[in-house]
C-alpha positions, 0 to 999 in steps of 0.5 A: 098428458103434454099437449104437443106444441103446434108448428109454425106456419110457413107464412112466419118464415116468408114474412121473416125472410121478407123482413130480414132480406136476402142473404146475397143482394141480387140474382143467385144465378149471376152469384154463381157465375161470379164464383165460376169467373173468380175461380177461373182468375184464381187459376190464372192468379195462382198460375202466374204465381208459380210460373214466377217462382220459377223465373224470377229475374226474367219477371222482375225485369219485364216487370220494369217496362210497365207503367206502374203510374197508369196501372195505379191510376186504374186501381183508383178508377175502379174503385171509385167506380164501385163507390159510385156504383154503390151510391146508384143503388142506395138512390134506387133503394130510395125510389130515385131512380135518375140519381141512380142513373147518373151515379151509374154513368159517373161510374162508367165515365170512369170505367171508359178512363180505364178503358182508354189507359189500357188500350194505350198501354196496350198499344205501347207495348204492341208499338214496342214489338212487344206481344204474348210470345216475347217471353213467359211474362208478357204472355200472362200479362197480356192474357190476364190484362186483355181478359180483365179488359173484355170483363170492363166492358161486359160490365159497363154494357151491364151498367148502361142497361141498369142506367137506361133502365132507372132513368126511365123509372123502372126500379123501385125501393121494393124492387131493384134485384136486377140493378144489385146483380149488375152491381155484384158483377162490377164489384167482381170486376174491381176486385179483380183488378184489386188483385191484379194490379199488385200482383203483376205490376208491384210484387218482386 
């Protein structure tokens, strides 16, 4: 008669997951909201798209009037900014949580550079007469650009948080959960603008 083979404990899988990580860096919770908010873009996104196939001349020529200099200055600030981002975490991963901190507020320097390129791009356009009900273009421009502009700032607000709270010590090698969710909202906004950028400024 075969013996039956006993069942692993519970504890074996605890101790793998420990080992072995978590599957997402950060909170599930804020995973999901980034899911819902790239959703909502992509609606947005694919909205746009449509609406272009429809108008091409009219979108093409709107197009011109943007400044495209300043728009690929941004796609860099961005990026960079995740770089730095990603570099404060790998310091907290390491227990040194004031060189998270400055990584962070290297990236948030950057992000504030973005910020002040788009207000004056906004400001140009509002100067020029130009608003949401000039034509179909503008009206998804400035709603999609204005909309990724207030998620720049949440993210920085996020990222001051994160940077206040390393410098005072407040994470560890063991414990950075918090830092890696504001982190995977950051890298949501700069893919974002990742997507944005060519799409409205570039594509013809």
């Amino acid at each position: 008669m075969n013996t039956p083979l006993p069942l692993p404990s519970p504890a074996i899988f605890e101790a793998s997951k420990d080992k072995h990580g978590r599957a997402l860096p950060g909170d599930f919770a804020m995973w999901c909201f980034i899911l819902a908010e790239l959703l909502v873009f992509g609606i947005f996104f694919i909205s746009y798209a449509v609406t272009r196939s429809h108008h091409i001349e009219l979108f093409n020529q709107s197009q011109l009037q943007l400044d495209r200099s300043a728009g690929f200055i941004n796609t860099l600030l961005l990026v960079s900014s995740s770089y730095f981002v990603v570099r404060a975490i790998a310091a907290l991963q390491r227990d040194q949580g004031k060189i998270g901190a400055k990584w962070l507020l290297t990236a948030m320097l950057c992000g504030g550079f973005f910020l002040i390129l788009k207000f004056l791009e906004f400001a140009g356009k509002y100067n020029a007469g130009i608003n949401m009900s000039t034509n179909t273009f503008y009206m998804f421009y400035l709603f999609l650009a204005f909309f990724h502009f207030m998620h720049v700032i949440l993210g920085m607000i996020i990222l001051a948080a994160i940077a206040i709270k390393a410098w005072q010590g407040g994470y560890s090698a063991g414990h950075h959960e918090g830092a890696e969710t504001g982190a995977a909202y950051w890298h949501m906004v700069d893919l974002v603008w990742i997507i944005l950028f060519p799409l409205i400024y570039v594509l013809r």
